[in-house]
N, CA, C and O atoms as a GROMACS GRO file, in nm:
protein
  580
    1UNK      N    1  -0.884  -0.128   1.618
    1UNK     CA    2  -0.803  -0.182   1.510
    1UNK      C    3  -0.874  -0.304   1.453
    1UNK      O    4  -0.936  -0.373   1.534
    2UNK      N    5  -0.876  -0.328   1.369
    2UNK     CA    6  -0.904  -0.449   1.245
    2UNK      C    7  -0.826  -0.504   1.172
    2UNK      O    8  -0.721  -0.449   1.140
    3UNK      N    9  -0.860  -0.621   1.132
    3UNK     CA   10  -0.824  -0.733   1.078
    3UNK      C   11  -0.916  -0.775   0.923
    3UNK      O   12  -1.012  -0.849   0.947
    4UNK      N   13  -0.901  -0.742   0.789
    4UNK     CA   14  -0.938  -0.756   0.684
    4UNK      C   15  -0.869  -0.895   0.600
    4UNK      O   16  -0.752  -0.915   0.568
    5UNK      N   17  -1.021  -0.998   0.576
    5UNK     CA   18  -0.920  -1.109   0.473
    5UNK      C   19  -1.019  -1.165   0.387
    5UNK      O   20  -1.121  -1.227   0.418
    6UNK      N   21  -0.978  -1.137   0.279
    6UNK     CA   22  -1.044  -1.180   0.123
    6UNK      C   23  -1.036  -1.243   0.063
    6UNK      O   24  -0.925  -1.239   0.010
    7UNK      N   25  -1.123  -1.349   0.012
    7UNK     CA   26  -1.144  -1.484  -0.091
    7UNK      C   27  -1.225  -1.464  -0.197
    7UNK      O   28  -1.319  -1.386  -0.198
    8UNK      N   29  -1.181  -1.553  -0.309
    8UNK     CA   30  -1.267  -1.574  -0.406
    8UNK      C   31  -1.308  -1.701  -0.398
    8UNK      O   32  -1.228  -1.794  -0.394
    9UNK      N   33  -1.495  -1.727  -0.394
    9UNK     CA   34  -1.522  -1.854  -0.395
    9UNK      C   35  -1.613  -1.859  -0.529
    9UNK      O   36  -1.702  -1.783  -0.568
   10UNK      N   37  -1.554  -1.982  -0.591
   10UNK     CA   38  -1.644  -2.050  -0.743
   10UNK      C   39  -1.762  -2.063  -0.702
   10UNK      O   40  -1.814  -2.172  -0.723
   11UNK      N   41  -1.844  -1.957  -0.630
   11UNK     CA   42  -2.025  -2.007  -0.617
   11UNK      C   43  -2.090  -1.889  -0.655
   11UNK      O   44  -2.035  -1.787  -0.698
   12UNK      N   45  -2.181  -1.903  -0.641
   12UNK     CA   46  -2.286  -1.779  -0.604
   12UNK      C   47  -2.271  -1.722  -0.475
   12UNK      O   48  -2.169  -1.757  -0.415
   13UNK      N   49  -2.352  -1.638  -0.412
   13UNK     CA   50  -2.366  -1.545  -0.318
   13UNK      C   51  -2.459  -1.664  -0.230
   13UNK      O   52  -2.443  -1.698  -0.113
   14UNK      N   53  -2.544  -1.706  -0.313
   14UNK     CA   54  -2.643  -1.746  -0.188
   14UNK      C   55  -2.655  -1.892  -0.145
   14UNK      O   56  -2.742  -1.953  -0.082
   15UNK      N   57  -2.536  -1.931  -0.201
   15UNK     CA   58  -2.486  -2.037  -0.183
   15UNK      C   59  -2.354  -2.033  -0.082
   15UNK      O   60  -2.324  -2.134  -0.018
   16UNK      N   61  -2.268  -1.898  -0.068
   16UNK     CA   62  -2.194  -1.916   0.000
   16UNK      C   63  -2.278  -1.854   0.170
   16UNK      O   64  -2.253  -1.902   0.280
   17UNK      N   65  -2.363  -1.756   0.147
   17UNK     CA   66  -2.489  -1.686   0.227
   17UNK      C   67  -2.513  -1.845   0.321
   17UNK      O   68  -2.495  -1.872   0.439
   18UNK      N   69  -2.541  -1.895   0.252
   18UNK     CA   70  -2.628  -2.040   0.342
   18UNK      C   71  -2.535  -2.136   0.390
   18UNK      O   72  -2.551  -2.194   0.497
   19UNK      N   73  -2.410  -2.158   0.291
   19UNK     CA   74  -2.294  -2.231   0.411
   19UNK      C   75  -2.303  -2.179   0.576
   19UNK      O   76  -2.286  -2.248   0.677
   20UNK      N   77  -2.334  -2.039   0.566
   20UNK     CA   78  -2.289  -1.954   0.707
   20UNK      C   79  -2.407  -2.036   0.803
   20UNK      O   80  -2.395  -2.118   0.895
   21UNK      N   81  -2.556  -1.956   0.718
   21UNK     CA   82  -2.624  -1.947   0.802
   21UNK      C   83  -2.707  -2.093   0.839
   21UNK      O   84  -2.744  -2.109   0.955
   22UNK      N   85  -2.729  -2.172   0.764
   22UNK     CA   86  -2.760  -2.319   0.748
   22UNK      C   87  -2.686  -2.402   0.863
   22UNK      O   88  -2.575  -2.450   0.842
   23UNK      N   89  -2.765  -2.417   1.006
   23UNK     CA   90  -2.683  -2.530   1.134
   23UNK      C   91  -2.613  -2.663   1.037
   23UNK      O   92  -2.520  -2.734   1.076
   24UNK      N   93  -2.673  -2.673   0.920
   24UNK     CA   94  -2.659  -2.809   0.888
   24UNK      C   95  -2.530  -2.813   0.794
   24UNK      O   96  -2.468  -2.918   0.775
   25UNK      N   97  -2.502  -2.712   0.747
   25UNK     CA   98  -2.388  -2.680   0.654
   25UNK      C   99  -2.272  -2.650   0.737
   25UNK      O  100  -2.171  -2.706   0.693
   26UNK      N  101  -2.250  -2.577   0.847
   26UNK     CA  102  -2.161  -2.469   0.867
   26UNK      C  103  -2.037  -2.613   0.950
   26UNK      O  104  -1.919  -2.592   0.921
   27UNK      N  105  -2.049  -2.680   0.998
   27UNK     CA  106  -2.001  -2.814   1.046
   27UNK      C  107  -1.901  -2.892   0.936
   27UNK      O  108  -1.817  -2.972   0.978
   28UNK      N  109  -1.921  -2.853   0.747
   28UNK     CA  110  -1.864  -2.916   0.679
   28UNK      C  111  -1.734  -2.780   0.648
   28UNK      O  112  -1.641  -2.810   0.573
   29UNK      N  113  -1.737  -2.684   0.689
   29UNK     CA  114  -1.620  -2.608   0.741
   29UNK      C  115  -1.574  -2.518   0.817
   29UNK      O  116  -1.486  -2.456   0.757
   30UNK      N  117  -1.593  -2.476   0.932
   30UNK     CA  118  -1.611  -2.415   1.025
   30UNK      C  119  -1.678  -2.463   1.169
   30UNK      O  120  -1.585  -2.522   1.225
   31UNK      N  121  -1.737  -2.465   1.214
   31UNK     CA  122  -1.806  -2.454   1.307
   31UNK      C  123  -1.811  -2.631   1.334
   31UNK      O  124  -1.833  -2.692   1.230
   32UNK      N  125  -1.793  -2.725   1.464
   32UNK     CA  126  -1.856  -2.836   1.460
   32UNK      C  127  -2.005  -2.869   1.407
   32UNK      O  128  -2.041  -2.959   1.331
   33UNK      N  129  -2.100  -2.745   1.488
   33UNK     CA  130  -2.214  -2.711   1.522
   33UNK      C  131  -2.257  -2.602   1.537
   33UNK      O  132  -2.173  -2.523   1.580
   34UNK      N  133  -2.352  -2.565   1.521
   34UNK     CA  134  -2.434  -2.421   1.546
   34UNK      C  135  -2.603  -2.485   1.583
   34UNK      O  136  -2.678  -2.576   1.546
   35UNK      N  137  -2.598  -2.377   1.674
   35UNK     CA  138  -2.746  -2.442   1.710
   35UNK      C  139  -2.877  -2.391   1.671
   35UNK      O  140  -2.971  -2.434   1.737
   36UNK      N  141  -2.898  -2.320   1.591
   36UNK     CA  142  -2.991  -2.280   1.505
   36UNK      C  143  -2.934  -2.230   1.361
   36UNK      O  144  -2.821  -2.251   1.318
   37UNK      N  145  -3.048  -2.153   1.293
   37UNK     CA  146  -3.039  -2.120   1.176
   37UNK      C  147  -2.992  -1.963   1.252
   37UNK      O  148  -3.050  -1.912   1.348
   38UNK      N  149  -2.867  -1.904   1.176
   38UNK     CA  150  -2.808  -1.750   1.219
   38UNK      C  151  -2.934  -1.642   1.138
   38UNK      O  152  -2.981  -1.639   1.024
   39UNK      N  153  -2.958  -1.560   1.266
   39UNK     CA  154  -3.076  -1.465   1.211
   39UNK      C  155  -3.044  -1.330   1.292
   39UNK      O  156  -2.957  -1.334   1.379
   40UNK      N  157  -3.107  -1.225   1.268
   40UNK     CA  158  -3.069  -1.122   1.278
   40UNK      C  159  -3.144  -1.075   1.462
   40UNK      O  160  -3.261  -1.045   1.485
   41UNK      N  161  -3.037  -1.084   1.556
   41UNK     CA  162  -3.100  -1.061   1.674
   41UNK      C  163  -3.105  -1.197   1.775
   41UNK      O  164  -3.125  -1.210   1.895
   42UNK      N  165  -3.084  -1.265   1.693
   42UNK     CA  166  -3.073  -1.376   1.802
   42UNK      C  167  -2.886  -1.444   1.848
   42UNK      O  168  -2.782  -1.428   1.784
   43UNK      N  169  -2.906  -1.514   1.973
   43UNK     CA  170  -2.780  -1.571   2.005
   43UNK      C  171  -2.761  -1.730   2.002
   43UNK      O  172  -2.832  -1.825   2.035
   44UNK      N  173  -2.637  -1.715   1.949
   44UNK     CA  174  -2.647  -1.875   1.876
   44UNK      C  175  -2.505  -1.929   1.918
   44UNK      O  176  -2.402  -1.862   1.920
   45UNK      N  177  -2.519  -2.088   1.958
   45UNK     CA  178  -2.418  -2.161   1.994
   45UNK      C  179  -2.356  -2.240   1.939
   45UNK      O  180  -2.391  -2.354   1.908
   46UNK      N  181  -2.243  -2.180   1.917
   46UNK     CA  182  -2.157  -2.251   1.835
   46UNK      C  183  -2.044  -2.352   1.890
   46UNK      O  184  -1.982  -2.307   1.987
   47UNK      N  185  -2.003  -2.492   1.843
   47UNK     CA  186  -1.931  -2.561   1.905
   47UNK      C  187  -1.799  -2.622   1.784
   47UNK      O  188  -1.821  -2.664   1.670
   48UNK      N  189  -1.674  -2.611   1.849
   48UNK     CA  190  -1.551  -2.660   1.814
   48UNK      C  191  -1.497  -2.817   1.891
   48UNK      O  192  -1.405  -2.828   1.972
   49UNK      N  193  -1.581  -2.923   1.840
   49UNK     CA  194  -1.594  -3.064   1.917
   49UNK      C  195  -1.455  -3.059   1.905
   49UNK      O  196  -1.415  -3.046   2.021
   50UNK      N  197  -1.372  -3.062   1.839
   50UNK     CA  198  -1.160  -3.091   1.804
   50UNK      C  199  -1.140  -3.051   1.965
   50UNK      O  200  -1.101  -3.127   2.053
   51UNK      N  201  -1.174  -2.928   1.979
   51UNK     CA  202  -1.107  -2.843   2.048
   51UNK      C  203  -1.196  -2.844   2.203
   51UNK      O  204  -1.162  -2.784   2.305
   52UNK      N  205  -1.308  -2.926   2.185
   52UNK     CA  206  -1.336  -2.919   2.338
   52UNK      C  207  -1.409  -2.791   2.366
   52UNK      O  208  -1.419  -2.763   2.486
   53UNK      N  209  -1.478  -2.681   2.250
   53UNK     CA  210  -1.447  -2.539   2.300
   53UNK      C  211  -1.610  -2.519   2.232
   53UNK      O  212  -1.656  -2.600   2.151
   54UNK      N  213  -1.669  -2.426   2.266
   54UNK     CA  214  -1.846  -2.359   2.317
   54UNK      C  215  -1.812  -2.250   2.303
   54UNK      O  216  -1.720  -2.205   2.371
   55UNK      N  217  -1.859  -2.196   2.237
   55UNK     CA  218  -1.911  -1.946   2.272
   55UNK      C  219  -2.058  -1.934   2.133
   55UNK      O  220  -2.105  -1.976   2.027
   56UNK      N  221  -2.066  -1.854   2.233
   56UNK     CA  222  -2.190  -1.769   2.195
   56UNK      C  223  -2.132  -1.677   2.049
   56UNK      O  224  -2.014  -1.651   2.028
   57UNK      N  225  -2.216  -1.648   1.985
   57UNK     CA  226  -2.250  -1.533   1.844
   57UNK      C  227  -2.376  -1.481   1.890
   57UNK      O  228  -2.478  -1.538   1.931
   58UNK      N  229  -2.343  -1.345   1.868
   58UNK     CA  230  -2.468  -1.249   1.908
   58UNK      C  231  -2.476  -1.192   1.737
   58UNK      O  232  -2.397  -1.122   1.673
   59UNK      N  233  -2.609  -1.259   1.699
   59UNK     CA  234  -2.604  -1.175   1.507
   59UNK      C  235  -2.664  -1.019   1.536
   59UNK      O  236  -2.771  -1.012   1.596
   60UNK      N  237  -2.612  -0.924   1.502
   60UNK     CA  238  -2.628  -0.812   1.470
   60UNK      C  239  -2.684  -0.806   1.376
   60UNK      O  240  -2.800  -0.773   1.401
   61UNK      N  241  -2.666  -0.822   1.260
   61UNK     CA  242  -2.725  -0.769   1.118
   61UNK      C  243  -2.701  -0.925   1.009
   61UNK      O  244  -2.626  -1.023   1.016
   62UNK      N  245  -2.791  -0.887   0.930
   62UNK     CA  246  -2.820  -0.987   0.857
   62UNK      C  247  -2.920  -0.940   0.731
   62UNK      O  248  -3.036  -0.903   0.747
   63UNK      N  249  -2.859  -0.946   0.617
   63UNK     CA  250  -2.847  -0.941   0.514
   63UNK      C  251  -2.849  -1.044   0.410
   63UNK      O  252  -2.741  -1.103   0.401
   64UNK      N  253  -2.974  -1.100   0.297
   64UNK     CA  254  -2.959  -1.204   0.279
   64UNK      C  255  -2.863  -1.189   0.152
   64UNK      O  256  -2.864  -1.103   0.063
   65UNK      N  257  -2.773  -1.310   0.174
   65UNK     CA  258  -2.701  -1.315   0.036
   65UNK      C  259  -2.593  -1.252   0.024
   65UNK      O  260  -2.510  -1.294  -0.058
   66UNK      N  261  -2.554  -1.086   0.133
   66UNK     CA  262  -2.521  -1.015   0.120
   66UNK      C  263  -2.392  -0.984   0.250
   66UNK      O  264  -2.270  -0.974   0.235
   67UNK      N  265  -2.486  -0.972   0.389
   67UNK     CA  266  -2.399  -0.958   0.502
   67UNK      C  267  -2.430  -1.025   0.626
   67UNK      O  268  -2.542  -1.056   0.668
   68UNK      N  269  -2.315  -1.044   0.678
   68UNK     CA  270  -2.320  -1.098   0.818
   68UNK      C  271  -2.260  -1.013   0.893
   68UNK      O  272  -2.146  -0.979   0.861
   69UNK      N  273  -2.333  -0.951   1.032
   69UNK     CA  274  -2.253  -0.926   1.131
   69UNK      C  275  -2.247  -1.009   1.254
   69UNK      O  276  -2.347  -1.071   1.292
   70UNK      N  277  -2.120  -1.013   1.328
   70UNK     CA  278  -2.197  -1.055   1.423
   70UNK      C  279  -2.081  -1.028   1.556
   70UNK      O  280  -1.959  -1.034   1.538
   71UNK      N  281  -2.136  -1.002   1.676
   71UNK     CA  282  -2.019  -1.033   1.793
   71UNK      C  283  -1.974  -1.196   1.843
   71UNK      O  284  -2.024  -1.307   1.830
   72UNK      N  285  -1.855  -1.142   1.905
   72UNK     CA  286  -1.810  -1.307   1.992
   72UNK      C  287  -1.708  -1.246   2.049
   72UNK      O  288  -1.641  -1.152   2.006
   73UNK      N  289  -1.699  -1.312   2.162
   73UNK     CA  290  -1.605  -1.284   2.304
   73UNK      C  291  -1.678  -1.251   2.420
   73UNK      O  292  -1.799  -1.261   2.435
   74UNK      N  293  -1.604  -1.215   2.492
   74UNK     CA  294  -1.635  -1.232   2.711
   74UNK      C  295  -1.763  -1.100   2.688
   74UNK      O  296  -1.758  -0.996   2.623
   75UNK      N  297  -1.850  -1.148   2.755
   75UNK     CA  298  -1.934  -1.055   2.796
   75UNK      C  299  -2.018  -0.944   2.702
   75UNK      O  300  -2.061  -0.838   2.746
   76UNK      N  301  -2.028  -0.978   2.600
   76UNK     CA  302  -2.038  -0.903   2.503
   76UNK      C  303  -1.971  -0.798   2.470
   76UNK      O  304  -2.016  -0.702   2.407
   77UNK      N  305  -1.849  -0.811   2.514
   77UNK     CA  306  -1.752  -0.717   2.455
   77UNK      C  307  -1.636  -0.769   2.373
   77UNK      O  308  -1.525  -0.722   2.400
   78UNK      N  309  -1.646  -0.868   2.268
   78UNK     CA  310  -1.561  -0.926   2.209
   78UNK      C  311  -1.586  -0.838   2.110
   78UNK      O  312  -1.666  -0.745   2.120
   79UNK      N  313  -1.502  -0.872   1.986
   79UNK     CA  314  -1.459  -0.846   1.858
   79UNK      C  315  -1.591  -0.845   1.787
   79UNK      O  316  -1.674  -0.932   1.814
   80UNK      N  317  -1.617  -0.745   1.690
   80UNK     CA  318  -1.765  -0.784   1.610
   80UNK      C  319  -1.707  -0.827   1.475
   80UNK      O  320  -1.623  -0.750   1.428
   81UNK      N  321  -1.731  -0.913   1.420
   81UNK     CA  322  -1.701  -0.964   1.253
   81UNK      C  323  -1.821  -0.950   1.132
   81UNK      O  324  -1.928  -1.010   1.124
   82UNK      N  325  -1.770  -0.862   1.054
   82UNK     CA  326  -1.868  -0.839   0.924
   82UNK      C  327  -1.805  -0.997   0.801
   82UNK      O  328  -1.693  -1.028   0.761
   83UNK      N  329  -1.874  -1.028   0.789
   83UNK     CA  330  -1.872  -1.112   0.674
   83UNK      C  331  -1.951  -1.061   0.524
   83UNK      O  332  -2.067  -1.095   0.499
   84UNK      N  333  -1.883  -0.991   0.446
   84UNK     CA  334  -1.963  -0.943   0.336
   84UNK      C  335  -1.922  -0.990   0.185
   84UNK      O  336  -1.811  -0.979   0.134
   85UNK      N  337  -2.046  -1.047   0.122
   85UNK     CA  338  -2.028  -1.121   0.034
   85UNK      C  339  -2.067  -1.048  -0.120
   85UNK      O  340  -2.180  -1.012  -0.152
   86UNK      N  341  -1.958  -1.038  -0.194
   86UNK     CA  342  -1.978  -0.946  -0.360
   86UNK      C  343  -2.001  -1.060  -0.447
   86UNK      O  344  -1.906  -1.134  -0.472
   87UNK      N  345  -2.114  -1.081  -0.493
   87UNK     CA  346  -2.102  -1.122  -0.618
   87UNK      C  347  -2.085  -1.074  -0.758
   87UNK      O  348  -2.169  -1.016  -0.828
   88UNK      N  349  -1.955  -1.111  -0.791
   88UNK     CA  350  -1.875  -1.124  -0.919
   88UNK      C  351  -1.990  -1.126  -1.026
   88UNK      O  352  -2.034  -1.017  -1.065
   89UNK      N  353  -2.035  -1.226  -1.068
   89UNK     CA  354  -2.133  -1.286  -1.165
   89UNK      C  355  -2.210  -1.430  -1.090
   89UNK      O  356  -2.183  -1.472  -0.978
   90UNK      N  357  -2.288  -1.477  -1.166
   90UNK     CA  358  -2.360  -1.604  -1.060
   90UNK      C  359  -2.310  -1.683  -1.041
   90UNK      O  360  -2.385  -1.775  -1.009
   91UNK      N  361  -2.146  -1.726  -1.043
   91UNK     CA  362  -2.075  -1.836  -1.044
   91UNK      C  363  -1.957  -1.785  -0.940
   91UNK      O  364  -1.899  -1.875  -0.880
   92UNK      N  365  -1.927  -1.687  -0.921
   92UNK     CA  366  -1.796  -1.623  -0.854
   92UNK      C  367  -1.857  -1.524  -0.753
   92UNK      O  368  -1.924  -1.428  -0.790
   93UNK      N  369  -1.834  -1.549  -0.636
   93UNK     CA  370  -1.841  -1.442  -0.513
   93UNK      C  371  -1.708  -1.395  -0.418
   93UNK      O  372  -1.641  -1.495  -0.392
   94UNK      N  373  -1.665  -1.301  -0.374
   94UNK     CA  374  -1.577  -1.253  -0.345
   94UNK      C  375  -1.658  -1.233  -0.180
   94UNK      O  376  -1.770  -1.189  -0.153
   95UNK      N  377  -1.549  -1.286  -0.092
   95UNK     CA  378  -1.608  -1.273   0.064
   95UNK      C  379  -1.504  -1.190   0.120
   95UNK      O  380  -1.391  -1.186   0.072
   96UNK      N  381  -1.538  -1.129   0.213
   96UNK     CA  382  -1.438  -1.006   0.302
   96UNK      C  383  -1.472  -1.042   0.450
   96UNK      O  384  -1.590  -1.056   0.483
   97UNK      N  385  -1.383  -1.056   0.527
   97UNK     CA  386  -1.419  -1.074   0.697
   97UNK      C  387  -1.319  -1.000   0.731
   97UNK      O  388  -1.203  -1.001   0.688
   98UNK      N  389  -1.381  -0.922   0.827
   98UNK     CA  390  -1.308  -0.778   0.883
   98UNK      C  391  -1.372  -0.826   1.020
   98UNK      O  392  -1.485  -0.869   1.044
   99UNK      N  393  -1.246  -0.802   1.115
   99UNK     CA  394  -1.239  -0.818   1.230
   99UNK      C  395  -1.232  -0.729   1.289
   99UNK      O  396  -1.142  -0.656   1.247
  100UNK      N  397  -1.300  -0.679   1.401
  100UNK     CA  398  -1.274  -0.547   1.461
  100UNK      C  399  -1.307  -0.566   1.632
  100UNK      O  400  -1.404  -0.615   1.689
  101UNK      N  401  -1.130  -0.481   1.704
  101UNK     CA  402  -1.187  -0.493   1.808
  101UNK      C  403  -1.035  -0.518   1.854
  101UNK      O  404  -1.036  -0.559   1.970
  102UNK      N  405  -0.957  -0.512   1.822
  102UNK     CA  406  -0.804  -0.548   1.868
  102UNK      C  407  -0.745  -0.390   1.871
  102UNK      O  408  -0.754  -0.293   1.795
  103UNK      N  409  -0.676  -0.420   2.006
  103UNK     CA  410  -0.678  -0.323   2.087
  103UNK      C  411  -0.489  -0.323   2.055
  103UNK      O  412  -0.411  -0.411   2.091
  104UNK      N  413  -0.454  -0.197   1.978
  104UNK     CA  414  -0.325  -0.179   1.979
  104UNK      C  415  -0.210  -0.162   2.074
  104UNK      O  416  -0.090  -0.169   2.051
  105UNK      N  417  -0.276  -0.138   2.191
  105UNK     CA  418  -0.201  -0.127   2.322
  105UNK      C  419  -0.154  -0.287   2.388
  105UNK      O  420  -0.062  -0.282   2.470
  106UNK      N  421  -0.206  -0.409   2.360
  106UNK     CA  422  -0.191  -0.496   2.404
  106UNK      C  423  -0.066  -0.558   2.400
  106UNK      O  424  -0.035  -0.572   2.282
  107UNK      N  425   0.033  -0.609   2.485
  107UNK     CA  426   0.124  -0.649   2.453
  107UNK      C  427   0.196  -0.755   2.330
  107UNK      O  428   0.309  -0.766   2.283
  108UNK      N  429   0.025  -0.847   2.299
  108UNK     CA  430   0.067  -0.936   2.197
  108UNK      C  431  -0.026  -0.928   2.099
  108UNK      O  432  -0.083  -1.019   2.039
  109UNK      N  433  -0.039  -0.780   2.086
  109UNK     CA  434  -0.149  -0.711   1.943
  109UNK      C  435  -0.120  -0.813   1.805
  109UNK      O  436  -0.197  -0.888   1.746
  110UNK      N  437   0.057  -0.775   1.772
  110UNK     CA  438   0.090  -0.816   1.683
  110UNK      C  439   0.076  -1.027   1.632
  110UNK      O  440   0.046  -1.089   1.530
  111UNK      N  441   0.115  -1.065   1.772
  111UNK     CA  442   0.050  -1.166   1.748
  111UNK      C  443  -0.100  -1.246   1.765
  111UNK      O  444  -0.134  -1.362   1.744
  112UNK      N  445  -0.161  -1.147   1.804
  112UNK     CA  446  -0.342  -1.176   1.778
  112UNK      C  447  -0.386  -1.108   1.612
  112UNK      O  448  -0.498  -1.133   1.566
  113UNK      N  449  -0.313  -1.046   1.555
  113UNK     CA  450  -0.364  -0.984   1.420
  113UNK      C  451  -0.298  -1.127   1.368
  113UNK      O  452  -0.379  -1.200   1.310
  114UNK      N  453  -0.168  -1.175   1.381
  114UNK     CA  454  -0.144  -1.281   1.284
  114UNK      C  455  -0.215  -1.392   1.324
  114UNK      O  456  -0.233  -1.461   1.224
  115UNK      N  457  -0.258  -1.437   1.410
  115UNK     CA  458  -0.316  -1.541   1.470
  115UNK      C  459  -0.494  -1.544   1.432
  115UNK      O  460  -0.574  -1.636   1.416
  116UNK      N  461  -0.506  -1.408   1.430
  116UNK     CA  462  -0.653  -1.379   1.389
  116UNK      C  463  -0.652  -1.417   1.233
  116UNK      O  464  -0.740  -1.501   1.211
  117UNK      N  465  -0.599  -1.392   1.148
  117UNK     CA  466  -0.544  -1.370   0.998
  117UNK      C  467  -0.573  -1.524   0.964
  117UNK      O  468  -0.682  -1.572   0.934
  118UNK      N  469  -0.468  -1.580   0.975
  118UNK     CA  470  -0.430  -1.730   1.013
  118UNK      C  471  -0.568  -1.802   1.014
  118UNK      O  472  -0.595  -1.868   0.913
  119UNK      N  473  -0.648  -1.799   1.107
  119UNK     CA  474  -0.765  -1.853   1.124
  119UNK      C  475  -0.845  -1.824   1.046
  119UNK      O  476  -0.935  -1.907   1.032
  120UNK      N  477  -0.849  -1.743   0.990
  120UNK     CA  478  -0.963  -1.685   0.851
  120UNK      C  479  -0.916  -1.756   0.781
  120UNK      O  480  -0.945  -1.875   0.782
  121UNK      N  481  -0.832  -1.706   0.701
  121UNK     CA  482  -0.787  -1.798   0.633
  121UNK      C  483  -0.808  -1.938   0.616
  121UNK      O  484  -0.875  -1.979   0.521
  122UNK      N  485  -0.753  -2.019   0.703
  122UNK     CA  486  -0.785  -2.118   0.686
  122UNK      C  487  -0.912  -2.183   0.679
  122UNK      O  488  -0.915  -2.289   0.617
  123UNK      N  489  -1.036  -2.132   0.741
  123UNK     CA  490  -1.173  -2.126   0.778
  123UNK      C  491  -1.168  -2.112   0.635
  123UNK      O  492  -1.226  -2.214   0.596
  124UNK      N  493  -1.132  -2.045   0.533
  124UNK     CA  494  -1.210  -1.982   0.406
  124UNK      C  495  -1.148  -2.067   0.320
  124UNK      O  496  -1.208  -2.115   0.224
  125UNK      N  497  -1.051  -2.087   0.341
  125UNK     CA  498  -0.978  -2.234   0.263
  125UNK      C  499  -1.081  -2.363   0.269
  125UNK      O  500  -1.111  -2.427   0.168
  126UNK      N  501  -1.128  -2.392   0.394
  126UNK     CA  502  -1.212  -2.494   0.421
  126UNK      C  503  -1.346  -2.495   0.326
  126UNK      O  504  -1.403  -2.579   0.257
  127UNK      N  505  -1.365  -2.367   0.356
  127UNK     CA  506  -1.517  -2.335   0.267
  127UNK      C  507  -1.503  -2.347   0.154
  127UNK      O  508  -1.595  -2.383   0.081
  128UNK      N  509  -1.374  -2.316   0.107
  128UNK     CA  510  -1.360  -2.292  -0.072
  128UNK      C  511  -1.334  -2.452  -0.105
  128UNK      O  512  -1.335  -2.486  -0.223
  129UNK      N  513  -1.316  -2.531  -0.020
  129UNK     CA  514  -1.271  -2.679  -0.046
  129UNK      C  515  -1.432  -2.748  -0.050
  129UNK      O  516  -1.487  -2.811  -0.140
  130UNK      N  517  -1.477  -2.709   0.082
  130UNK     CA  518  -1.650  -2.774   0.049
  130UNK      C  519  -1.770  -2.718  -0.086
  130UNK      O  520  -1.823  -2.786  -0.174
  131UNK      N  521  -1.781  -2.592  -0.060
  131UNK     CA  522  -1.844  -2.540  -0.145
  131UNK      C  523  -1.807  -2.548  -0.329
  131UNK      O  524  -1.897  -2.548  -0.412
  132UNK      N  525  -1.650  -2.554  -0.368
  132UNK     CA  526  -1.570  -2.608  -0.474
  132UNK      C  527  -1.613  -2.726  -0.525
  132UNK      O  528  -1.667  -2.742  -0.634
  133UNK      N  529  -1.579  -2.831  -0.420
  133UNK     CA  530  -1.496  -2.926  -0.418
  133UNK      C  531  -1.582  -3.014  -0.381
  133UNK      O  532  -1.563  -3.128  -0.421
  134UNK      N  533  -1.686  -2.990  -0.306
  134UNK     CA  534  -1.734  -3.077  -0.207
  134UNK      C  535  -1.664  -3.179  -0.072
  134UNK      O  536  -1.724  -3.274  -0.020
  135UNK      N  537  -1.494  -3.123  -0.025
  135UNK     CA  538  -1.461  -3.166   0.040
  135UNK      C  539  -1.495  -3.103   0.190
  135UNK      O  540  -1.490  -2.981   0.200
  136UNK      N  541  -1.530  -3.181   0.306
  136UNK     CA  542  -1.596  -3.166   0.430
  136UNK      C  543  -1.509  -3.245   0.540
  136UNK      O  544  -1.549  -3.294   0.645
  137UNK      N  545  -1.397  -3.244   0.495
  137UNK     CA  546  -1.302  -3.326   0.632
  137UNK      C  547  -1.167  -3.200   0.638
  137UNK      O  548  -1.060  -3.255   0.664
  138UNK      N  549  -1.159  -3.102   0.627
  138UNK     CA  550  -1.070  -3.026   0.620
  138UNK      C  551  -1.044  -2.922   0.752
  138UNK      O  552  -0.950  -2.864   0.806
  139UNK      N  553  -1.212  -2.937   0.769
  139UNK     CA  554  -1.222  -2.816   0.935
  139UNK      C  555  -1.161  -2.907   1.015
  139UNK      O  556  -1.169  -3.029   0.998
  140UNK      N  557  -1.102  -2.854   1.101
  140UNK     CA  558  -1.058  -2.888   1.206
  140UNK      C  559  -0.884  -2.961   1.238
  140UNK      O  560  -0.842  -3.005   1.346
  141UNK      N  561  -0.824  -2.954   1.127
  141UNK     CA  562  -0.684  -2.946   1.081
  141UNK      C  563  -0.608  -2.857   1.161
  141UNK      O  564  -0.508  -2.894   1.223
  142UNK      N  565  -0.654  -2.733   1.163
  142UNK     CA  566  -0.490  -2.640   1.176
  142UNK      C  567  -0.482  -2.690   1.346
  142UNK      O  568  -0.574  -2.742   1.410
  143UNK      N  569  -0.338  -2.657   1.396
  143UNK     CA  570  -0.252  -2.724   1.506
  143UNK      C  571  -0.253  -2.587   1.562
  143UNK      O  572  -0.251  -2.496   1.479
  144UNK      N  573  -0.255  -2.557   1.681
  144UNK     CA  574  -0.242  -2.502   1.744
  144UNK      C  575  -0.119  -2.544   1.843
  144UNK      O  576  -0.132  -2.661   1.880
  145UNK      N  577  -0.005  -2.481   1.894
  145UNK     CA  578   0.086  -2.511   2.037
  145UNK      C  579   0.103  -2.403   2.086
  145UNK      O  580   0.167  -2.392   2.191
   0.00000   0.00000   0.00000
């Protein structure tokens, strides 16, 4: 089962392409840190300083401008996430993150699809605020209890 969630961001493609993959960008919405540049085949460490919290991204595929795949979770059997980016015209890109890997049998399926949802979202809110806006204090907001 999957999880599909779609934005429109006021940029280009390879401007929103390099928020991802850029260690030095991805910190002004998402990620505290990443420890390299994201490339196709390698494993990369990503850190949530708010939250105290470390995991691995294993990139699968990589696509410039275009796509991101990548895994995360226990053992390499987490969820894999496509990040795929349409550009509109050179000013407007349309992003899609499809989550895959949620297991309908689970007792709290329904609340890991909204909880999964939720977090995109807001992640893409962040981005559309930096990359827009140039605002970079927005990651790390949503509350968790």
């Amino acid at each position: 089962m999957n999880n599909l969630t779609k934005f429109k961001i006021l940029r280009p493609a390879d401007e929103v392409f390099e928020a991802f993959v850029d260690p030095s960008k991805i910190g002004n919405f998402w990620f505290s840190s990443s420890s390299e540049r994201w490339e196709q085949g390698k494993t990369i460490t990503v850190r949530y300083e708010e939250y105290n919290a470390q995991l691995e991204l294993e990139i699968i595929e990589i696509e410039t401008n275009k796509k991101i795949v990548f895994r995360w979770g226990a053992n390499g059997e987490g969820h894999v996430v496509t990040i795929t980016l349409k550009e509109v015209d050179h000013s407007t890109t349309i992003i899609e993150i499809l989550e895959d890997g949620f297991n309908e049998n689970d007792a709290d399926f329904v609340s890991q699809l909204i909880d999964n949802k939720e977090g995109w979202v807001f992640m893409l809110g962040c981005l559309k605020g930096y990359l827009e806006f140039g605002i970079s204090k927005l990651r790390g907001g949503l509350v968790k209890d």
